[in-house]
Backbone atoms as SQL, in Angstrom:
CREATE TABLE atoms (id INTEGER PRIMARY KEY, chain TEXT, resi INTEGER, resn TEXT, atom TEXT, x REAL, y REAL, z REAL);
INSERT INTO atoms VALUES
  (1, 'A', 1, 'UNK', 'N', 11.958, -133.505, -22.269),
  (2, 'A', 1, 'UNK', 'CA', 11.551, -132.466, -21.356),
  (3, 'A', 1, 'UNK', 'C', 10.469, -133.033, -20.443),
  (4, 'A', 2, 'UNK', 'N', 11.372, -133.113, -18.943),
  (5, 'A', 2, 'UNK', 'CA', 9.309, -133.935, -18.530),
  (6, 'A', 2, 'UNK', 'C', 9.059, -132.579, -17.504),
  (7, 'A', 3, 'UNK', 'N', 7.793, -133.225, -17.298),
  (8, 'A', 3, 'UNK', 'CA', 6.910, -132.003, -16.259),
  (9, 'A', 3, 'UNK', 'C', 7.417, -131.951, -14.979),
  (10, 'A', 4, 'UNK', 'N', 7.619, -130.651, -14.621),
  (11, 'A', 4, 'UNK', 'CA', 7.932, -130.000, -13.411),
  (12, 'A', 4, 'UNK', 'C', 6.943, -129.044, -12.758),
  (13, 'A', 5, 'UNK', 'N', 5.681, -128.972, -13.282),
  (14, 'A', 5, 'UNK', 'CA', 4.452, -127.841, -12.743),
  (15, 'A', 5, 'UNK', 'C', 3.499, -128.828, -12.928),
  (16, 'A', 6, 'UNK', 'N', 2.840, -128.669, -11.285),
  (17, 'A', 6, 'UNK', 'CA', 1.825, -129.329, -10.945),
  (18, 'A', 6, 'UNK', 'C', 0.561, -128.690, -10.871),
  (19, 'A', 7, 'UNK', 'N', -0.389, -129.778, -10.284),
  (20, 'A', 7, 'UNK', 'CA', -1.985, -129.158, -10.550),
  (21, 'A', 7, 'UNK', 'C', -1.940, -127.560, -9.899),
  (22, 'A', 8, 'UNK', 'N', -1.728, -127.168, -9.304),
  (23, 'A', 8, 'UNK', 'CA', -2.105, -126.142, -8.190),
  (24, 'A', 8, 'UNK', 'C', -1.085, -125.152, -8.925),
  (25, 'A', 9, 'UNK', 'N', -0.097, -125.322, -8.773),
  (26, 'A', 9, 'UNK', 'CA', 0.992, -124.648, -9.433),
  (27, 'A', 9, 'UNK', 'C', 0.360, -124.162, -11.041),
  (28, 'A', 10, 'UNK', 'N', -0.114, -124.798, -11.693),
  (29, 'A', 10, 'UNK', 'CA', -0.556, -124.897, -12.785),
  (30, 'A', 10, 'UNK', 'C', -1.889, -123.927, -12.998),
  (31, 'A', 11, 'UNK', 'N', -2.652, -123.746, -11.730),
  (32, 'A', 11, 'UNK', 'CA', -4.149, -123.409, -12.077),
  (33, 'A', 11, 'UNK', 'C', -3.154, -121.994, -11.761),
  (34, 'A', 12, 'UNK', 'N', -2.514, -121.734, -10.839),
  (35, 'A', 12, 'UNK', 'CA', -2.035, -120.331, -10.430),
  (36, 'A', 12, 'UNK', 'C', -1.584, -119.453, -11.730),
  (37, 'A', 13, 'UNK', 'N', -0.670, -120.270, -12.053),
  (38, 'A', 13, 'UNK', 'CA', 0.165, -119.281, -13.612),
  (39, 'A', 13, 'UNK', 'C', -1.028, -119.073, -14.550),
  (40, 'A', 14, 'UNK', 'N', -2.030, -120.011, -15.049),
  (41, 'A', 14, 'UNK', 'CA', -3.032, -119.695, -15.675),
  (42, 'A', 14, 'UNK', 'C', -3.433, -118.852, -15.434),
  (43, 'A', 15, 'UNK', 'N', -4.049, -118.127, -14.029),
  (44, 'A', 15, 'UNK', 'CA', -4.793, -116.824, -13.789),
  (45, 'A', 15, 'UNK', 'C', -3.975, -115.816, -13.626),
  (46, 'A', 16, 'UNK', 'N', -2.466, -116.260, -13.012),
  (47, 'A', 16, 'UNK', 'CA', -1.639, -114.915, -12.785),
  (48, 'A', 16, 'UNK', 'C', -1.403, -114.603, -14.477),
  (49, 'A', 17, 'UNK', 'N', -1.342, -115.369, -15.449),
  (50, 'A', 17, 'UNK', 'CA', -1.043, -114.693, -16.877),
  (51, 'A', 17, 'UNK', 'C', -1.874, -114.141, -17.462),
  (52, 'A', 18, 'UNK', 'N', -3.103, -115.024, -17.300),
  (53, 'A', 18, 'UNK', 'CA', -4.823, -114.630, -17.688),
  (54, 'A', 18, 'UNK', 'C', -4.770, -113.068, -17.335),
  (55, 'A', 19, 'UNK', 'N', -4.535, -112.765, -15.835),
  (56, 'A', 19, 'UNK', 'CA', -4.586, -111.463, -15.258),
  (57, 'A', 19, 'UNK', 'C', -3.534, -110.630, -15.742),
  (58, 'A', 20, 'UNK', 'N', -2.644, -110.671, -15.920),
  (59, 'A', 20, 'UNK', 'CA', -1.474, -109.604, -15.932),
  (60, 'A', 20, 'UNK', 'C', -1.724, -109.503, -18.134),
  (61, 'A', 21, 'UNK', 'N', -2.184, -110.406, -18.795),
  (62, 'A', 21, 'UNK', 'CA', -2.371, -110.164, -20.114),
  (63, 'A', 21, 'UNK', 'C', -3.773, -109.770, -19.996),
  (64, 'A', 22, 'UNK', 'N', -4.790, -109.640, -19.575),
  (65, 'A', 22, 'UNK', 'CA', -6.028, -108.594, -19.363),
  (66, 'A', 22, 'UNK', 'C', -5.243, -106.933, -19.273),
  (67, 'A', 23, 'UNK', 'N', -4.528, -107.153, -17.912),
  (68, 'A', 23, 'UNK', 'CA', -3.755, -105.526, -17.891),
  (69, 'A', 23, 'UNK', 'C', -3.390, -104.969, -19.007),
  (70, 'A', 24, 'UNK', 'N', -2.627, -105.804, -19.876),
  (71, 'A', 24, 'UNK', 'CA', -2.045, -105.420, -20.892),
  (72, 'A', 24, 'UNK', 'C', -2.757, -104.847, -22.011),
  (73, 'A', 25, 'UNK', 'N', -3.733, -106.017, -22.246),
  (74, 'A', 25, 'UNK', 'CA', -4.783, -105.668, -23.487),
  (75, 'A', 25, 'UNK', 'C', -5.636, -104.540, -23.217),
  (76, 'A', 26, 'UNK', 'N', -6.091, -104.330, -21.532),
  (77, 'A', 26, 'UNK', 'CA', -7.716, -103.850, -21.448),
  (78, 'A', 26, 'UNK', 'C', -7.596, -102.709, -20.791),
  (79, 'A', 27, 'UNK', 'N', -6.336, -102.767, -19.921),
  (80, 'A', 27, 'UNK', 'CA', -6.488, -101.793, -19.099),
  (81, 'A', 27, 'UNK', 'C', -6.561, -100.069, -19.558),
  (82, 'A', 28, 'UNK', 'N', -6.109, -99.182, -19.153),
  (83, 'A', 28, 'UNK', 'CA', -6.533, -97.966, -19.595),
  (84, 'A', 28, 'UNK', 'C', -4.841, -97.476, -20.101),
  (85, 'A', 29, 'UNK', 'N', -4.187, -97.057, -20.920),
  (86, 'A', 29, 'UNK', 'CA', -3.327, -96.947, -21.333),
  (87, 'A', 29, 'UNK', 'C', -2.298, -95.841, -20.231),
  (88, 'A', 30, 'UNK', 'N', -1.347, -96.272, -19.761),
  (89, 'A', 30, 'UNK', 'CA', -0.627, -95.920, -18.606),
  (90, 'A', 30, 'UNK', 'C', 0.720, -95.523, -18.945),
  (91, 'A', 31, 'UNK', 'N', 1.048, -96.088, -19.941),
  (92, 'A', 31, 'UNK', 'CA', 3.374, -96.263, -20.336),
  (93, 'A', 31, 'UNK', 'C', 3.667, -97.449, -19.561),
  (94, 'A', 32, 'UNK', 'N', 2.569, -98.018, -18.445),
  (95, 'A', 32, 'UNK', 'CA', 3.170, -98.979, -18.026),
  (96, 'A', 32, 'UNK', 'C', 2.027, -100.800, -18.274),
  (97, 'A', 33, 'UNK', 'N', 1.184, -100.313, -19.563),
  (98, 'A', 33, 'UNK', 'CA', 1.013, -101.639, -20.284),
  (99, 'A', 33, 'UNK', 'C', 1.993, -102.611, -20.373),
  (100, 'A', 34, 'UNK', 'N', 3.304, -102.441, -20.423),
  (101, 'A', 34, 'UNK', 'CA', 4.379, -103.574, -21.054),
  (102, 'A', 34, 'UNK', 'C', 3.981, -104.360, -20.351),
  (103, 'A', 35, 'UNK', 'N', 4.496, -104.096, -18.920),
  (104, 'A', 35, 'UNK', 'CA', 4.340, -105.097, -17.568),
  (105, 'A', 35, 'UNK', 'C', 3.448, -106.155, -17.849),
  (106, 'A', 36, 'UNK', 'N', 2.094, -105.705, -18.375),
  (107, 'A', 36, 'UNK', 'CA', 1.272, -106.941, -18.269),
  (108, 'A', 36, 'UNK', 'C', 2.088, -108.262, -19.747),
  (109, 'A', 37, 'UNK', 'N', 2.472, -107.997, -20.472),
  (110, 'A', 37, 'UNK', 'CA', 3.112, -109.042, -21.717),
  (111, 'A', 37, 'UNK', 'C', 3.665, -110.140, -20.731),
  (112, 'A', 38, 'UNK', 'N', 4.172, -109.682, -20.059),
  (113, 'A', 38, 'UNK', 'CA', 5.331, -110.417, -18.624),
  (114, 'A', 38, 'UNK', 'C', 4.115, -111.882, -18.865),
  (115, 'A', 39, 'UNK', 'N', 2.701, -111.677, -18.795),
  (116, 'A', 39, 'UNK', 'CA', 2.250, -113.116, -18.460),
  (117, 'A', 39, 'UNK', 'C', 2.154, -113.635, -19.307),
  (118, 'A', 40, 'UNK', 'N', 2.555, -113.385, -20.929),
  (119, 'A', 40, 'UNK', 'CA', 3.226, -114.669, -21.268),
  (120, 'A', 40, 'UNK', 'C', 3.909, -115.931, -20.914),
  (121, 'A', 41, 'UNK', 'N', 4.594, -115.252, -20.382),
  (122, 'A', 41, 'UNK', 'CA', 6.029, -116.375, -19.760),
  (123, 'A', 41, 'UNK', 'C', 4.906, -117.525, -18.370),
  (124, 'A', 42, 'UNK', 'N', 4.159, -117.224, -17.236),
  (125, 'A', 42, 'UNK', 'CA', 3.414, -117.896, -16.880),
  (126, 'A', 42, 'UNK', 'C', 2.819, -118.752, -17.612),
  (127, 'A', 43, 'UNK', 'N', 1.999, -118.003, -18.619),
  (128, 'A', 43, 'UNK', 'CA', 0.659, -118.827, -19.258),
  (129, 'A', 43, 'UNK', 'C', 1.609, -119.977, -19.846),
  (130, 'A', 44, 'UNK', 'N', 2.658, -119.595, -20.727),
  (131, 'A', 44, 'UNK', 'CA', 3.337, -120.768, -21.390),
  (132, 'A', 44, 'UNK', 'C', 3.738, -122.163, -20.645),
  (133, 'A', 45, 'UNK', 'N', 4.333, -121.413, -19.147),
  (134, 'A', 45, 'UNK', 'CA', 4.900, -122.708, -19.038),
  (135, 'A', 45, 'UNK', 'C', 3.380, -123.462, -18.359),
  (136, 'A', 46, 'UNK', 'N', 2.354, -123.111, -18.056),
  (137, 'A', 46, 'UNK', 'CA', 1.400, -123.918, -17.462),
  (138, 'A', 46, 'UNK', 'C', 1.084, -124.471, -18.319),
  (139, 'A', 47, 'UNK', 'N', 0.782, -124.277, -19.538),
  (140, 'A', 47, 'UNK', 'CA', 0.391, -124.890, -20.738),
  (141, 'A', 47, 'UNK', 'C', 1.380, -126.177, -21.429),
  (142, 'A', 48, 'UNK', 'N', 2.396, -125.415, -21.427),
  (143, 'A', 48, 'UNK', 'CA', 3.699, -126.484, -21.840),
  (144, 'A', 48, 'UNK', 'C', 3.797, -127.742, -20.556),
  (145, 'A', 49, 'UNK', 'N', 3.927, -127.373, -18.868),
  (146, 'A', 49, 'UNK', 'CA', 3.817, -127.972, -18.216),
  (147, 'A', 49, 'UNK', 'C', 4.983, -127.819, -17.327),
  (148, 'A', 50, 'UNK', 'N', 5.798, -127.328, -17.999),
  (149, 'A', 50, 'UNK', 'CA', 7.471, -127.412, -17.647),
  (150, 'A', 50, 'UNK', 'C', 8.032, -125.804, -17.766),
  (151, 'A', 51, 'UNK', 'N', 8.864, -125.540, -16.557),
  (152, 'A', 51, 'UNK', 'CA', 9.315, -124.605, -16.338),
  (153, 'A', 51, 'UNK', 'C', 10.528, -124.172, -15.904),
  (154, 'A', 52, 'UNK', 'N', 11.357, -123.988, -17.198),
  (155, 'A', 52, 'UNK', 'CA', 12.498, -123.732, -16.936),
  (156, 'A', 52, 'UNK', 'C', 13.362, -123.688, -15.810),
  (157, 'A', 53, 'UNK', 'N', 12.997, -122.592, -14.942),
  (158, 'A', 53, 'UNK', 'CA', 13.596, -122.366, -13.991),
  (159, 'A', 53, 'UNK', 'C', 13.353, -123.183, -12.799),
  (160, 'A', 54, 'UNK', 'N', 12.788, -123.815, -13.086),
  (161, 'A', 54, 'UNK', 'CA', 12.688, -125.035, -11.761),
  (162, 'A', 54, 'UNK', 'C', 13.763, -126.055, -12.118),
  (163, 'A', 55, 'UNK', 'N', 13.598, -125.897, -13.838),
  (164, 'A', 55, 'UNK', 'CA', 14.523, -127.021, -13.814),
  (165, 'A', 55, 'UNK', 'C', 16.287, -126.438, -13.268),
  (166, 'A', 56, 'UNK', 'N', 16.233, -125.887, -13.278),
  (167, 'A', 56, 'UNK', 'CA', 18.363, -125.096, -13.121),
  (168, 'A', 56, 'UNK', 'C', 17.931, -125.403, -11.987),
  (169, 'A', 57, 'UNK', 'N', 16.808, -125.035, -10.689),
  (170, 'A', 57, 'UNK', 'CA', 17.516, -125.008, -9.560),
  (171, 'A', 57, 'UNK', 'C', 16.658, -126.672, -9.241),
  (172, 'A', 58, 'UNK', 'N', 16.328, -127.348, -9.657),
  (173, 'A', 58, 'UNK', 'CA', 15.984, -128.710, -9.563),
  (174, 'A', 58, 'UNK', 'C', 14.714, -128.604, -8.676),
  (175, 'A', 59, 'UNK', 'N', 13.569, -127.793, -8.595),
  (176, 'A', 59, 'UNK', 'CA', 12.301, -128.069, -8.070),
  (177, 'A', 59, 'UNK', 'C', 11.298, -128.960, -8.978),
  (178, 'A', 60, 'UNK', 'N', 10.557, -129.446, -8.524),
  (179, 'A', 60, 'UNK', 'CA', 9.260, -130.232, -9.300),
  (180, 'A', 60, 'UNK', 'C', 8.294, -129.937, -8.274),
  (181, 'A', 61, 'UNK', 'N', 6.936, -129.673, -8.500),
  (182, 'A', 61, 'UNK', 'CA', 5.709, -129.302, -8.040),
  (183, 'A', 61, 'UNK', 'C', 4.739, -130.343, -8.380),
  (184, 'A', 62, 'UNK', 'N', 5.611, -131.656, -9.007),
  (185, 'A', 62, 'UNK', 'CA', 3.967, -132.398, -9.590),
  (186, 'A', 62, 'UNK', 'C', 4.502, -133.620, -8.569),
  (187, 'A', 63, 'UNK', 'N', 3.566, -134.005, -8.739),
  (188, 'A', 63, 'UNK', 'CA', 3.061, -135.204, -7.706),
  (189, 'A', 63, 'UNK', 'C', 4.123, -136.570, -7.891),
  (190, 'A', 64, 'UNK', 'N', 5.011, -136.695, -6.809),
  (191, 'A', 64, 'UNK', 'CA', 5.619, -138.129, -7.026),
  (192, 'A', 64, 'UNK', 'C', 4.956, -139.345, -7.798),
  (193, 'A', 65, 'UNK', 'N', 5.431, -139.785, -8.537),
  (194, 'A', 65, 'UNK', 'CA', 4.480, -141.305, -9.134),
  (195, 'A', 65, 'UNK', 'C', 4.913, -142.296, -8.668),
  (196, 'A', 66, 'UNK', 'N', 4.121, -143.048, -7.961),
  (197, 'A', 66, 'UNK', 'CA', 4.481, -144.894, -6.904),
  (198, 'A', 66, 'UNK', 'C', 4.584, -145.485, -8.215),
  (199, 'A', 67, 'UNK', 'N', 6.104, -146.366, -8.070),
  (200, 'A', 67, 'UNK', 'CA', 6.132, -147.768, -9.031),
  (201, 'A', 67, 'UNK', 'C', 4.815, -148.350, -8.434);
């Protein structure tokens, strides 16, 4: 499995999951808590590095490496 999420790409999903799992935990109870769980799926792949769905449609976000 190699990496397909780069620096920038990477700091983003961290806060968009950070944020949307705050909603979930903190916010004021609505029926529509679920929504925030959703940033699981962000936080993971920034952490893991690699993100599925880039891979099916063949994007990479990390930085070319020079032989």
């Amino acid at each position: 499995m190699s990496r397909n999420v780069g620096g920038i790409d990477r700091v983003l999903r961290i806060v968009i999951g950070l944020a949307l799992l705050w909603y979930a935990l903190l916010a004021p109870a609505t029926g529509y808590n679920w929504i925030g769980w959703i940033g699981v799926v962000p936080l993971l792949t920034a952490l893991i590095g690699n993100c599925p769905l880039y891979s099916i449609i063949g994007v990479s976000t990390c930085p070319v490496k020079k032989a």
